[in-house]
C-alpha positions in Angstrom: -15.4 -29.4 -25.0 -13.2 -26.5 -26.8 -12.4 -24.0 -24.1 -13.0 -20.4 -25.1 -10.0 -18.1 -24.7 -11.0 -14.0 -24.3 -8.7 -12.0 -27.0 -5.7 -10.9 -25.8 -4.5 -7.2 -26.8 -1.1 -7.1 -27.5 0.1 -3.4 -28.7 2.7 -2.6 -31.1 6.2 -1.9 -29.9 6.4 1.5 -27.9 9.0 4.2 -27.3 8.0 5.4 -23.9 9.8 2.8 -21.5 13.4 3.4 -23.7 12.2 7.7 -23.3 11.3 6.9 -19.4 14.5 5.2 -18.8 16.2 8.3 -20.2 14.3 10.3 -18.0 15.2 8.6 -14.5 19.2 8.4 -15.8 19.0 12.2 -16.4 17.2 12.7 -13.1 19.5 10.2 -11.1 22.3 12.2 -12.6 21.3 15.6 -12.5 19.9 14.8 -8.3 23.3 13.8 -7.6 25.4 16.3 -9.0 22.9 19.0 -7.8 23.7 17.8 -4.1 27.4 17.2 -4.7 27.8 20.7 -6.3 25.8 21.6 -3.7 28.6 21.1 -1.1 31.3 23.0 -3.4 33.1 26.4 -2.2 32.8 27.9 -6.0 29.3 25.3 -7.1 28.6 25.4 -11.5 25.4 26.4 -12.3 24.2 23.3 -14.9 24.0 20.5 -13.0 20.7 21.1 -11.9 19.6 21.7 -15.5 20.3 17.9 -15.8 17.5 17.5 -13.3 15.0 19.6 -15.0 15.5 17.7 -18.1 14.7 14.5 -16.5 11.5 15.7 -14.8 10.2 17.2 -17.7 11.0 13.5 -19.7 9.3 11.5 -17.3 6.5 14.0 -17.7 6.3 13.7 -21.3 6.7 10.2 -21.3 3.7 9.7 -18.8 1.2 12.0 -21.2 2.5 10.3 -24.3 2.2 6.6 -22.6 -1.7 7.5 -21.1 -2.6 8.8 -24.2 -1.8 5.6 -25.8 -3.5 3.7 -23.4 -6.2 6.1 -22.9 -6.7 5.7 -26.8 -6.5 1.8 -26.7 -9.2 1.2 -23.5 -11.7 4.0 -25.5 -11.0 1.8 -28.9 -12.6 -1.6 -27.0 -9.6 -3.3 -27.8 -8.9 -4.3 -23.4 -10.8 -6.9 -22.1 -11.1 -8.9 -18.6 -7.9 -10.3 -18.8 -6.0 -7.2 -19.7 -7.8 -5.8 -16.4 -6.5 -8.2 -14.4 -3.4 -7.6 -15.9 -3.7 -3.8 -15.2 -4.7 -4.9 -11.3 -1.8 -7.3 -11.1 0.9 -4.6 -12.3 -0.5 -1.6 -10.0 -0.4 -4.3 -7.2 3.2 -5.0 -7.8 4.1 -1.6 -8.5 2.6 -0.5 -4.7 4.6 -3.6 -3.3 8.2 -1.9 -5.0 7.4 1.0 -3.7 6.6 -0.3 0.0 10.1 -2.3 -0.1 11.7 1.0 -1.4 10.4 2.7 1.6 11.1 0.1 3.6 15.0 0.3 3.0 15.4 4.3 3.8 13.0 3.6 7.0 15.5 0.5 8.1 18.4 2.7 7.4 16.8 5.3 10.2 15.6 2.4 12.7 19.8 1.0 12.4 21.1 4.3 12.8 18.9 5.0 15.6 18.7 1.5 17.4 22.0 0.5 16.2 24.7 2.8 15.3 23.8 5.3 17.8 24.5 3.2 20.5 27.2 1.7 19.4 28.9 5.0 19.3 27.8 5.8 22.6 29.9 3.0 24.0 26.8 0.6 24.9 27.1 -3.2 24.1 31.0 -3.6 25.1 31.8 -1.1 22.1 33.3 1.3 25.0 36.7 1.3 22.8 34.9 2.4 19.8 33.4 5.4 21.7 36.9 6.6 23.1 38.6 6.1 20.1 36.0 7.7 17.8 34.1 10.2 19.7 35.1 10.6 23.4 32.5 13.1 24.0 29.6 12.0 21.8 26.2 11.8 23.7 23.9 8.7 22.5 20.9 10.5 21.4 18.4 10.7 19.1 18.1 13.0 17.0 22.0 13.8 16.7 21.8 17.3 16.7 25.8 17.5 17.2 28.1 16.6 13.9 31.6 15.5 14.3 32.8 18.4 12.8 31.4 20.2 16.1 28.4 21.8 13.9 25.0 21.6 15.6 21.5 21.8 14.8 18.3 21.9 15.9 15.2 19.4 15.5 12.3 19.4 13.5 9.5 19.3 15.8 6.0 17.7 15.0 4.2 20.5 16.0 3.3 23.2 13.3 3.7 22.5 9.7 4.2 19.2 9.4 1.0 18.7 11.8 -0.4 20.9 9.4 0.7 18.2 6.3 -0.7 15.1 8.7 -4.2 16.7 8.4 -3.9 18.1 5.1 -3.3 14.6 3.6 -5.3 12.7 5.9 -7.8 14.6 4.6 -6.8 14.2 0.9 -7.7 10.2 1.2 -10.8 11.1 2.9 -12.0 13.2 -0.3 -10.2 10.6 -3.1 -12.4 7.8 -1.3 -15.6 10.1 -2.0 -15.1 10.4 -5.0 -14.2 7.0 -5.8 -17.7 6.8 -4.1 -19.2 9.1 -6.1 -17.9 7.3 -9.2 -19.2 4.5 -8.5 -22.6 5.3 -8.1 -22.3 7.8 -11.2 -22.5 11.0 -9.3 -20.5 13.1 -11.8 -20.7 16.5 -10.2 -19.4 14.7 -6.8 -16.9 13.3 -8.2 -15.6 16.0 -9.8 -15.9 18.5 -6.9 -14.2 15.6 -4.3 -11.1 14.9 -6.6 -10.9 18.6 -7.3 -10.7 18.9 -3.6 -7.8 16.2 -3.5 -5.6 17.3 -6.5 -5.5 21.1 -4.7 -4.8 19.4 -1.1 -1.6 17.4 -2.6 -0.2 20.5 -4.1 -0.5 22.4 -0.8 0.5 19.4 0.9 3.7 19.6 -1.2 3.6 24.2 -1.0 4.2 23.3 2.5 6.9 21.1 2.7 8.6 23.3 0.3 8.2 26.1 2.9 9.1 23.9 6.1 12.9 22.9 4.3 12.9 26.7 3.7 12.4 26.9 7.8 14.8 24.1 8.6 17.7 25.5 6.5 17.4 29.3 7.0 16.0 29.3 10.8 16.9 25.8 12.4 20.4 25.1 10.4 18.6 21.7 9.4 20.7 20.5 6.1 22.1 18.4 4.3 24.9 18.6 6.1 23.8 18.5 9.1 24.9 14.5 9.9 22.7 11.2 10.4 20.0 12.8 11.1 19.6 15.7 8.9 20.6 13.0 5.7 17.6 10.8 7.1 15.2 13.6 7.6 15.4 15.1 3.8 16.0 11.5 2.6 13.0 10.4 3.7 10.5 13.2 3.9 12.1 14.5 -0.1 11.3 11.3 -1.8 7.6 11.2 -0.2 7.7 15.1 -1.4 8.5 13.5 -4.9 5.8 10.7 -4.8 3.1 13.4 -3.4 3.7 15.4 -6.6 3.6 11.7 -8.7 0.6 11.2 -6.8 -1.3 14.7 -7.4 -0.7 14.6 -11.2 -2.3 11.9 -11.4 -5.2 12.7 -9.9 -5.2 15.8 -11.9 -4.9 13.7 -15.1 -8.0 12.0 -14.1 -10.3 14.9 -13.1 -9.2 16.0 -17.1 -10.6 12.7 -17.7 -13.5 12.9 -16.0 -14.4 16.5 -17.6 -13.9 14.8 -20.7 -16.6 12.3 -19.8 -14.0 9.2 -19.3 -14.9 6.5 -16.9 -18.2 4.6 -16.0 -19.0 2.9 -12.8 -18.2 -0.8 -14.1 -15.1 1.0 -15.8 -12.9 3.0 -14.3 -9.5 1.0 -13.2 -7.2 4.2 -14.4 -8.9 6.3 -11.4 -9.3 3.2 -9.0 -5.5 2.7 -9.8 -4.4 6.5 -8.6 -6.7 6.4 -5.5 -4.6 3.3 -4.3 -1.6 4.8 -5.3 -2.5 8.2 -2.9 -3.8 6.2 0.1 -0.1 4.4 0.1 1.1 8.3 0.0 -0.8 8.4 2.5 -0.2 5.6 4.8 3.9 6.2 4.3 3.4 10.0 5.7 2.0 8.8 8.7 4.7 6.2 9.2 7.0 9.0 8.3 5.1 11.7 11.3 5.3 9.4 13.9 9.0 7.7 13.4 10.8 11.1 12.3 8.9 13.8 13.9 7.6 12.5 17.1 9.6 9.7 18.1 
């Protein structure tokens, strides 16, 4: 018996992964310089246009390429197999992103469990602490550099308590409306992810204004050793993937006003709600291993 095959979309060639790929080299660059010129005595004042360039061409690149998709899923040319497709490449997407975590939170565990103690002298490395740093102290968080600078911690309490239960909050309201999509409660829906999209961009108002804390009142920077490198490392790039994560959201509720998505068809949205609840899921790691422990 002849086996029946579902069609198979295949689109034409595209120019938005060559225009994304400019994007990130303009932002790699332009993040870079930005901090090195940062450091400067006399620092130039374009670097950090390199930057801007790059977010705004990662932000035209995602409108042009969901427009184009957007445009093909509305035309009936997607079927089954391209959802599973769709499924299969979120899923992978979420795993990179977990690894990428993953390597900035084992750099904190081996400066913490590792280096740290080390330094102190423990594990017959008493040499290394005379030689390198008679008087360092092996504590977490370093709040001493070895240029004699010191700063002061970033407690839990306050702000970024404030952040836990804004965004905790976030994936409770994303899930109701994923709820409310699913059952085809339109005015729900819309209220709930309206509700999420305004909660990431005061999750992300905040942050801004705890960095503005650290650096003017606690002397928290960049320069501020181990542990002030860890602390922006980490809690910047989830910064960066909260404002990923709230645009997209923002670019569905636009959907939804426009009438997009049905409760047996709506991957695009399902695909952004599991994108936030791993936003989500990292912050917490991200409370409890660099605020609180």
């Amino acid at each position: 018996m002849k086996q029946e095959y579902e069609h198979y979309y295949v689109p034409a060639q595209s120019p938005w992964p060559i225009v994304g790929a400019i994007g990130l080299f303009f932002i790699a660059v332009g993040a870079a310089s930005t901090v090195i010129n940062s450091t400067k005595a006399e620092p130039s004042g374009f670097t950090h246009y390199l930057l801007y360039v790059g977010i705004f061409t990662i932000i035209f690149m995602l409108f042009g390429w969901f427009k184009n998709v957007i445009a093909e899923s509305d035309a009936g040319l997607y079927s089954k197999q391209m959802d599973q497709s769709f499924r299969q490449g979120m899923s992978w997407f979420i795993f990179s992103e977990v690894m990428f975590f993953c390597a900035f939170f084992g750099a904190l565990f081996y400066a913490r469990m590792l280096s740290v103690p080390w330094l102190g002298g423990a594990s017959n490395n008493a040499m290394t602490n005379e030689v390198l740093w008679p008087s360092f102290e092996a504590v977490w968080p370093l709040l001493t550099t070895p240029s004699g600078e010191t700063t002061q911690a970033m407690g839990w309490f306050g702000l970024p308590l404030v952040n836990t239960i804004v965004l905790l909050t976030s994936s409770v309201t994303v899930h109701f409306a994923q709820q409310a999509l699913e059952t085809n409660k339109r005015t729900q829906l819309k209220i709930f992810l309206a509700i999420t999209v305004l909660l990431g961009i005061a999750f992300v108002g905040l942050q801004v204004e705890e960095y503005i804390h650290a650096y003017t009142e606690l002397g928290l920077t960049l320069d501020a050793g181990i542990y002030g490198n860890t602390f922006f490392l980490l809690t910047g790039f989830h910064g960066m993937h909260v404002s990923i994560g709230s645009l997209l959201l923002l670019i569905m509720l636009v959907r939804i006003f426009k009438g997009h998505f049905t409760p047996k068809n709506h991957f695009a949205f399902q695909a952004a709600a599991w994108y936030w609840h791993f936003v989500d899921v990292v912050w917490l790691c991200l409370f409890v291993f660099v605020y609180v422990l």
